[in-house]
Backbone as a printed PyTorch tensor [residue, N CA C, xyz], in Angstrom:
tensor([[[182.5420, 134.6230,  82.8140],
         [182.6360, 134.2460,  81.4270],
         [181.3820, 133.5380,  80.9350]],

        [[180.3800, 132.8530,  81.8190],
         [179.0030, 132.2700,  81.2320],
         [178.0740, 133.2490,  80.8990]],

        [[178.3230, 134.3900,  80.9420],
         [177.7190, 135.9030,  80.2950],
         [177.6560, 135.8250,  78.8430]],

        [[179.1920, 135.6210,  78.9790],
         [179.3580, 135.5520,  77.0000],
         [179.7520, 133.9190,  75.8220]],

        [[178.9280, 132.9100,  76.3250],
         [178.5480, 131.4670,  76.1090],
         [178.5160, 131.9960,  74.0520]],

        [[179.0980, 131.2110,  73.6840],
         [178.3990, 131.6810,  72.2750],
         [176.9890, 130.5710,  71.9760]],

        [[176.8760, 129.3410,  72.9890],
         [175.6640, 128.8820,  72.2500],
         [174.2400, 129.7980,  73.4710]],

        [[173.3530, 129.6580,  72.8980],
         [172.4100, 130.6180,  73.2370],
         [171.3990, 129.3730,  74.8620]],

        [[171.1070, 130.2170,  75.4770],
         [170.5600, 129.1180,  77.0320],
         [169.2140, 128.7960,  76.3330]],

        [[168.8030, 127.6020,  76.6870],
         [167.3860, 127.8070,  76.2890],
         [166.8660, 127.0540,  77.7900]],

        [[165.2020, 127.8290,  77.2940],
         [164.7480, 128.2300,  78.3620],
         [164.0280, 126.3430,  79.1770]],

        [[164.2560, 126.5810,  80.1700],
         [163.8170, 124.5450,  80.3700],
         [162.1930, 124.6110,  80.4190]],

        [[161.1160, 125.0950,  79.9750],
         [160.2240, 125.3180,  79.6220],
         [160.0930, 124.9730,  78.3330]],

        [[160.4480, 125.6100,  77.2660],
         [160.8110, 125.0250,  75.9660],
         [160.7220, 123.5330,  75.2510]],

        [[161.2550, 122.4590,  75.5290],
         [161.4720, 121.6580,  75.3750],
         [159.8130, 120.6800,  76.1630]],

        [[159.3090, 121.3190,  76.9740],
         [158.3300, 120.7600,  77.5710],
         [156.9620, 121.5750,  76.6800]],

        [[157.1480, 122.6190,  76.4800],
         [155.9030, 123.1760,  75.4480],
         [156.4950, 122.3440,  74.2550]],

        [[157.2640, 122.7090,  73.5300],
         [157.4900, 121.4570,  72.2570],
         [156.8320, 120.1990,  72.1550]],

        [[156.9240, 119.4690,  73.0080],
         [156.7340, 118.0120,  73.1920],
         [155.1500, 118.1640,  73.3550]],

        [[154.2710, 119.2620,  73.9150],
         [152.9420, 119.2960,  74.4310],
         [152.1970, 119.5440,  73.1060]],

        [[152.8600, 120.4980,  72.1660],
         [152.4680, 121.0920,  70.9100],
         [152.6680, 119.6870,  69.5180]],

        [[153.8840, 118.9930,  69.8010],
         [153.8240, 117.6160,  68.9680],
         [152.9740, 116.8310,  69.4330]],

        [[152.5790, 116.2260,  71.0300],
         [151.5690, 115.6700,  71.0550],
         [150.1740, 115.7750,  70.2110]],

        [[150.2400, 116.9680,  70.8530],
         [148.9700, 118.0920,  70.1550],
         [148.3650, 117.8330,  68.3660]],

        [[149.4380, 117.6030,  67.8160],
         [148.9620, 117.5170,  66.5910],
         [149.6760, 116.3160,  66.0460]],

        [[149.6590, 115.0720,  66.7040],
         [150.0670, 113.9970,  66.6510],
         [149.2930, 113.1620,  65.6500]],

        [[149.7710, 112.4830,  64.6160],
         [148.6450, 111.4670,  63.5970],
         [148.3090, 110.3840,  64.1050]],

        [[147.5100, 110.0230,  63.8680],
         [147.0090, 108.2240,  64.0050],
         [148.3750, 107.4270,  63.5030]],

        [[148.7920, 106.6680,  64.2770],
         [149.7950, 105.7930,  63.4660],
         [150.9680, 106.3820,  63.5760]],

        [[151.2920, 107.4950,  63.9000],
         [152.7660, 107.8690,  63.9330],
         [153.6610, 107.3820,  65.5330]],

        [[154.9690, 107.0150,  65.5750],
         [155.2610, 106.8000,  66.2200],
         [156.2810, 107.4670,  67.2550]],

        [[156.2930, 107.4850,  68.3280],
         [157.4060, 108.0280,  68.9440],
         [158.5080, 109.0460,  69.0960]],

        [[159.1980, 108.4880,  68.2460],
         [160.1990, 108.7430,  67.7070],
         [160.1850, 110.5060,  66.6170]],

        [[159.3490, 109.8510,  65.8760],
         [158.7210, 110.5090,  64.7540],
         [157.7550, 111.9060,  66.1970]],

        [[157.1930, 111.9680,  67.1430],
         [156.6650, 112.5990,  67.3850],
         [157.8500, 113.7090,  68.2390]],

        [[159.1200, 112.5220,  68.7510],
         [160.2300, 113.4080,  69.5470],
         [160.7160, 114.5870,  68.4840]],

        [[160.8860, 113.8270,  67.0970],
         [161.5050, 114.2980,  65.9150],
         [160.6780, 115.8000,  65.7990]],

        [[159.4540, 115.8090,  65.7530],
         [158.2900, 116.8170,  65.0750],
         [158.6600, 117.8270,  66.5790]],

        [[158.8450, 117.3630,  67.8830],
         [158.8290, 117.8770,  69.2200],
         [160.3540, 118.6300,  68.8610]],

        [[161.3740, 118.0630,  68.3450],
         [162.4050, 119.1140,  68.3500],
         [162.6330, 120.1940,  66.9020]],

        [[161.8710, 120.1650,  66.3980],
         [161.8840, 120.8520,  65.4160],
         [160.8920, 121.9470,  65.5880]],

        [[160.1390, 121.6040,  66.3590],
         [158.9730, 122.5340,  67.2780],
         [160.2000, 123.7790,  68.2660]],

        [[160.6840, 123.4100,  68.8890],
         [161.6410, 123.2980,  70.2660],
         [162.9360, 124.4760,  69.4810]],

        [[163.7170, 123.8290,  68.9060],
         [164.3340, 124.6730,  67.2730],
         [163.4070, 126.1120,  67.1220]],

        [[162.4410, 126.0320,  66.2490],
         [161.6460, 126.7000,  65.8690],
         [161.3170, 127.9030,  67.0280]],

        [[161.0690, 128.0170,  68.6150],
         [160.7000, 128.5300,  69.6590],
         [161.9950, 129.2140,  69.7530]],

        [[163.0840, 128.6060,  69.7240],
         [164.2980, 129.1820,  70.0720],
         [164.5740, 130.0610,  69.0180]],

        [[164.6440, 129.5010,  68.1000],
         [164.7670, 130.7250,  66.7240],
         [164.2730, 132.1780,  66.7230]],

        [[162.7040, 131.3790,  67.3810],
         [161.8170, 133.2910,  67.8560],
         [162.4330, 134.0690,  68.5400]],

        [[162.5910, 133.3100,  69.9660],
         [162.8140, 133.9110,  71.1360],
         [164.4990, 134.5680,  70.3630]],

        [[165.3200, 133.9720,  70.1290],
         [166.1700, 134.7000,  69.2420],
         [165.9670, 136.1260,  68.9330]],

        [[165.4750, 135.8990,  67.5610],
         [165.1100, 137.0510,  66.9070],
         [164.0020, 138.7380,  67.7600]],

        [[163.3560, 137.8100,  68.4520],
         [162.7790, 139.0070,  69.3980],
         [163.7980, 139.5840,  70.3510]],

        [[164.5650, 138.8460,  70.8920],
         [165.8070, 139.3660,  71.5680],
         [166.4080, 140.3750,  71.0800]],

        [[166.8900, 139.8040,  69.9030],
         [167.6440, 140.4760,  68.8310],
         [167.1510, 142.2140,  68.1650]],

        [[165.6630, 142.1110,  68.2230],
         [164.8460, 142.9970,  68.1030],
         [164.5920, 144.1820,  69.4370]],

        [[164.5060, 143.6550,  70.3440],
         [164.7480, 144.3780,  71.4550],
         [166.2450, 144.7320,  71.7660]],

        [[167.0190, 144.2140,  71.7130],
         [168.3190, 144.4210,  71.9800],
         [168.0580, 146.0250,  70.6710]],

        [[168.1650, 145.6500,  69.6120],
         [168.0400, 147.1330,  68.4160],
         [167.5780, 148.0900,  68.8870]],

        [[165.8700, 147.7440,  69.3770],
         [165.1760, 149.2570,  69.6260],
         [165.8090, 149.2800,  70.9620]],

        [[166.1660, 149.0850,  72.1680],
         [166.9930, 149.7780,  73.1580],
         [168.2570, 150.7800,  72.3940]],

        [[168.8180, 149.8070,  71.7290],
         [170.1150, 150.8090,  70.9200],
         [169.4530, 152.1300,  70.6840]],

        [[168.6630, 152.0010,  69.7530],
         [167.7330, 153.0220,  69.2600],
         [167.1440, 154.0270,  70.0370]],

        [[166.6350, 153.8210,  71.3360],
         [165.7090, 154.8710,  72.3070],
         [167.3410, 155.3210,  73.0040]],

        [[168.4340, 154.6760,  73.0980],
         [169.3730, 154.9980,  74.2210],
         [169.7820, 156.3790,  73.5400]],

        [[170.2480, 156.1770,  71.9670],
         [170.6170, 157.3000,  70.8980],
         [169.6030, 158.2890,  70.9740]],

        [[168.4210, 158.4540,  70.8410],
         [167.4520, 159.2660,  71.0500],
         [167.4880, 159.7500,  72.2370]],

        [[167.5010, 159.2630,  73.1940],
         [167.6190, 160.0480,  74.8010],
         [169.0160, 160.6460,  74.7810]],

        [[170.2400, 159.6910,  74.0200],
         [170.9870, 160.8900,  74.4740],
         [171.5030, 162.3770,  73.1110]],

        [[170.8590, 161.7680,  72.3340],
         [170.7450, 163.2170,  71.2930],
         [169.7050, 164.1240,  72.5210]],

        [[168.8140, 163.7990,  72.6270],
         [167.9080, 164.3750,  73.2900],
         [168.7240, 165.7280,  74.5220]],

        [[169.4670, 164.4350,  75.3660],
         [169.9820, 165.2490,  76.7880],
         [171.4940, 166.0900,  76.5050]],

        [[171.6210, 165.9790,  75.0400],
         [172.2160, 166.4650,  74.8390],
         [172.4700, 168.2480,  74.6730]],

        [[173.4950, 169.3760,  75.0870],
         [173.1440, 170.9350,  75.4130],
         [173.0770, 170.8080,  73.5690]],

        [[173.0370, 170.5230,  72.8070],
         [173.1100, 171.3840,  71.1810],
         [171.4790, 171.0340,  70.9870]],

        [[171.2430, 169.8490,  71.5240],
         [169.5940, 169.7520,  71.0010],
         [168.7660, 170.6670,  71.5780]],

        [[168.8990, 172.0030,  72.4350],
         [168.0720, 172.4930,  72.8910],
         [168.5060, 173.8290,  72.3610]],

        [[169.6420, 174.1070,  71.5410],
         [169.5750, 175.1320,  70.4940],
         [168.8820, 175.2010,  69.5550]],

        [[167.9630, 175.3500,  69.1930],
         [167.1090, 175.0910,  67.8840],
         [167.4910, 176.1670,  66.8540]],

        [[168.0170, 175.9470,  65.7690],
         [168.7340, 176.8580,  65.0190],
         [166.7870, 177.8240,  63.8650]],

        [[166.6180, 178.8010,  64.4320],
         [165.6540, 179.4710,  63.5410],
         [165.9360, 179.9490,  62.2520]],

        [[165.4480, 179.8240,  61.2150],
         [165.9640, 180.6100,  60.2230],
         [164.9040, 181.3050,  59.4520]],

        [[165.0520, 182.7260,  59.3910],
         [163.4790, 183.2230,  59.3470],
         [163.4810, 183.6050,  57.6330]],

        [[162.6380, 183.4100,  57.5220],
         [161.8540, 183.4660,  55.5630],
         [161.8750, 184.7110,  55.0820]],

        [[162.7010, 185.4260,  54.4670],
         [162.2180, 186.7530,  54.5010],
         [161.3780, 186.4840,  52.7870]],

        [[159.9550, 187.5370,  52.7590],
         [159.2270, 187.1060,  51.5640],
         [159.4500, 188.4690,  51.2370]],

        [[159.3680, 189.1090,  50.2810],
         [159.4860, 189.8960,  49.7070],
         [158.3220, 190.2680,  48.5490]],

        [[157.5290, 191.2310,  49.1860],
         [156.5040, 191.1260,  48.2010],
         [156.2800, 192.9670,  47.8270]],

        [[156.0870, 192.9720,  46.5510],
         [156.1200, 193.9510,  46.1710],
         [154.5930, 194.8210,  45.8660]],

        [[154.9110, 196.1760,  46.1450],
         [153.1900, 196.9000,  46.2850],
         [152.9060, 196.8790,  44.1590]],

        [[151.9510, 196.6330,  44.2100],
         [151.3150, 196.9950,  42.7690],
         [151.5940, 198.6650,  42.3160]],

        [[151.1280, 199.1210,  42.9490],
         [151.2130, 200.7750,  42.4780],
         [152.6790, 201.1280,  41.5780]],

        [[153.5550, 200.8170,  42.2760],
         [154.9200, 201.7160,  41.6930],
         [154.7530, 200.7520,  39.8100]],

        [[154.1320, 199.1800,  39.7900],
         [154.1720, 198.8330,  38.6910],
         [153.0940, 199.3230,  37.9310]],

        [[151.8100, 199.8300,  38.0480],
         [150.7680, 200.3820,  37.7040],
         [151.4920, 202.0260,  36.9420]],

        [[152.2110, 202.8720,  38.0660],
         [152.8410, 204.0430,  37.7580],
         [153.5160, 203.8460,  36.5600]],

        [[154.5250, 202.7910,  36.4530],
         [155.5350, 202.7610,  35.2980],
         [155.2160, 202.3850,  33.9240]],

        [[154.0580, 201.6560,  33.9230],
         [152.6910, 201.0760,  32.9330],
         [152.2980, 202.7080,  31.9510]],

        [[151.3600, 203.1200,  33.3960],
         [151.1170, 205.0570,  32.5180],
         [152.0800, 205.7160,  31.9340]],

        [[153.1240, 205.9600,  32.7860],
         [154.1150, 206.1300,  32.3670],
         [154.5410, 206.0260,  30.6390]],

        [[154.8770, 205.1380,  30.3130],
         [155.3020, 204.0270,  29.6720],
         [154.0470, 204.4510,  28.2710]],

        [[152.8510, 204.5210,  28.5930],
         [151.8580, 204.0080,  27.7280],
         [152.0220, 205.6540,  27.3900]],

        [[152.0810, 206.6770,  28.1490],
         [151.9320, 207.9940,  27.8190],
         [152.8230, 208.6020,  27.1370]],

        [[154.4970, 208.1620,  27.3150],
         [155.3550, 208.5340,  26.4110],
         [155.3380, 207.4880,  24.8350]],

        [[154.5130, 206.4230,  24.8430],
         [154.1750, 206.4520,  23.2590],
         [153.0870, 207.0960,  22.9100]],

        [[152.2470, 207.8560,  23.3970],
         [150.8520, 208.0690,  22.7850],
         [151.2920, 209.5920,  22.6460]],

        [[152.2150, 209.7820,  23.3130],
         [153.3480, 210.9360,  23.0700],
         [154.2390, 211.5010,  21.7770]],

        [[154.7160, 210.3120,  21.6330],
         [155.4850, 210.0270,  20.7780],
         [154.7870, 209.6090,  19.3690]],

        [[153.3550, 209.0460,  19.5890],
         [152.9380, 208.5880,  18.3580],
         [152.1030, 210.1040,  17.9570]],

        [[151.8260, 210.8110,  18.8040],
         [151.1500, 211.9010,  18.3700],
         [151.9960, 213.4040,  17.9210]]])
Protein backbone atom coordinates (compact mmCIF):
# COMPACT_ATOMS: atom_id res chain seq x y z
CA UNK A 1 0.00 0.00 0.00
CA UNK A 2 3.15 2.68 0.26
CA UNK A 3 2.97 2.40 -3.69
CA UNK A 4 -0.16 4.35 -3.62
CA UNK A 5 0.72 7.20 -0.57
CA UNK A 6 -1.40 10.15 -1.84
CA UNK A 7 1.28 12.64 -0.46
CA UNK A 8 4.12 12.60 -3.00
CA UNK A 9 8.05 11.16 -1.40
CA UNK A 10 10.40 13.76 -1.68
CA UNK A 11 13.62 13.18 -2.54
CA UNK A 12 16.18 13.66 0.87
CA UNK A 13 18.48 15.54 -1.42
CA UNK A 14 15.97 18.24 -1.90
CA UNK A 15 15.72 19.87 1.16
CA UNK A 16 19.65 19.99 1.31
CA UNK A 17 19.93 21.69 -2.34
CA UNK A 18 17.14 24.19 -1.05
CA UNK A 19 18.91 25.32 1.93
CA UNK A 20 22.41 25.53 -0.36
CA UNK A 21 20.44 27.68 -3.06
CA UNK A 22 18.88 30.09 0.02
CA UNK A 23 22.23 30.36 1.40
CA UNK A 24 23.35 31.18 -1.99
CA UNK A 25 21.42 34.20 -2.44
CA UNK A 26 21.21 35.19 1.11
CA UNK A 27 21.05 39.31 1.97
CA UNK A 28 23.18 41.16 4.29
CA UNK A 29 21.09 41.37 7.38
CA UNK A 30 18.61 38.74 6.84
CA UNK A 31 18.13 36.30 9.37
CA UNK A 32 17.75 32.67 9.85
CA UNK A 33 14.68 32.04 9.99
CA UNK A 34 13.85 34.23 7.07
CA UNK A 35 16.62 32.22 5.12
CA UNK A 36 14.87 28.56 6.39
CA UNK A 37 11.60 30.40 5.14
CA UNK A 38 13.23 31.42 1.43
CA UNK A 39 14.98 27.49 1.82
CA UNK A 40 11.40 25.99 1.90
CA UNK A 41 9.82 27.74 -0.62
CA UNK A 42 12.90 26.89 -2.74
CA UNK A 43 12.35 23.03 -1.57
CA UNK A 44 8.23 23.51 -2.52
CA UNK A 45 9.20 24.94 -5.74
CA UNK A 46 11.80 21.64 -6.71
CA UNK A 47 9.04 19.39 -5.76
CA UNK A 48 6.47 21.09 -7.83
CA UNK A 49 9.00 20.44 -10.94
CA UNK A 50 9.98 17.17 -10.22
CA UNK A 51 6.07 16.76 -10.11
CA UNK A 52 5.15 18.02 -13.21
CA UNK A 53 8.08 16.30 -15.19
CA UNK A 54 6.84 13.08 -13.74
CA UNK A 55 3.60 13.87 -14.72
CA UNK A 56 4.96 14.61 -18.23
CA UNK A 57 6.71 11.46 -18.60
CA UNK A 58 4.15 9.40 -17.09
CA UNK A 59 1.84 11.10 -20.54
CA UNK A 60 4.43 10.54 -23.21
CA UNK A 61 4.91 6.75 -22.02
CA UNK A 62 0.95 6.60 -22.29
CA UNK A 63 1.49 8.01 -25.62
CA UNK A 64 4.52 5.76 -27.23
CA UNK A 65 2.67 2.55 -25.39
CA UNK A 66 -0.65 3.55 -27.82
CA UNK A 67 1.61 4.02 -30.75
CA UNK A 68 3.48 0.69 -30.37
CA UNK A 69 0.45 -0.96 -29.88
CA UNK A 70 -1.60 0.59 -32.87
CA UNK A 71 1.60 -0.16 -34.47
CA UNK A 72 1.79 -4.20 -33.50
CA UNK A 73 -1.33 -4.25 -34.21
CA UNK A 74 -2.56 -7.07 -37.63
CA UNK A 75 -5.04 -3.98 -39.16
CA UNK A 76 -2.04 -1.52 -39.15
CA UNK A 77 -0.24 -3.49 -41.66
CA UNK A 78 -3.30 -3.47 -44.03
CA UNK A 79 -2.82 -0.31 -45.66
CA UNK A 80 -6.09 0.40 -47.34
CA UNK A 81 -4.95 1.80 -51.24
CA UNK A 82 -7.31 3.73 -53.01
CA UNK A 83 -6.31 4.40 -56.52
CA UNK A 84 -7.23 7.97 -58.38
CA UNK A 85 -8.72 7.19 -61.41
CA UNK A 86 -8.09 10.67 -63.68
CA UNK A 87 -9.87 10.77 -66.53
CA UNK A 88 -8.57 12.76 -69.18
CA UNK A 89 -9.95 13.27 -72.36
CA UNK A 90 -8.08 13.23 -76.07
CA UNK A 91 -8.62 16.77 -77.83
CA UNK A 92 -9.39 15.38 -81.28
CA UNK A 93 -12.98 13.88 -80.86
CA UNK A 94 -13.58 17.81 -79.41
CA UNK A 95 -11.71 19.45 -82.38
CA UNK A 96 -14.00 16.86 -84.77
CA UNK A 97 -17.33 18.10 -83.24
CA UNK A 98 -16.11 21.97 -83.50
CA UNK A 99 -15.82 21.26 -87.74
CA UNK A 100 -18.49 19.54 -87.54
CA UNK A 101 -20.60 22.01 -85.94
CA UNK A 102 -18.97 25.09 -87.80
CA UNK A 103 -19.70 23.24 -91.25
CA UNK A 104 -23.34 22.53 -90.76
CA UNK A 105 -23.83 26.42 -90.23
CA UNK A 106 -21.74 27.60 -93.08
CA UNK A 107 -24.09 24.99 -94.55
CA UNK A 108 -26.95 26.18 -93.52
CA UNK A 109 -26.04 29.85 -93.90
CA UNK A 110 -25.21 29.21 -97.52
Amino acid sequence: MAKYLKKHQQSETTPDDALRIARGTQRPGQTKEQTKLVAQGIQKGIEQYKKQQSAKARELDRKLKKVNQQLASPEAHEIEVQDKVIYRQHWLPWVLILLSWLAMAAYWLV
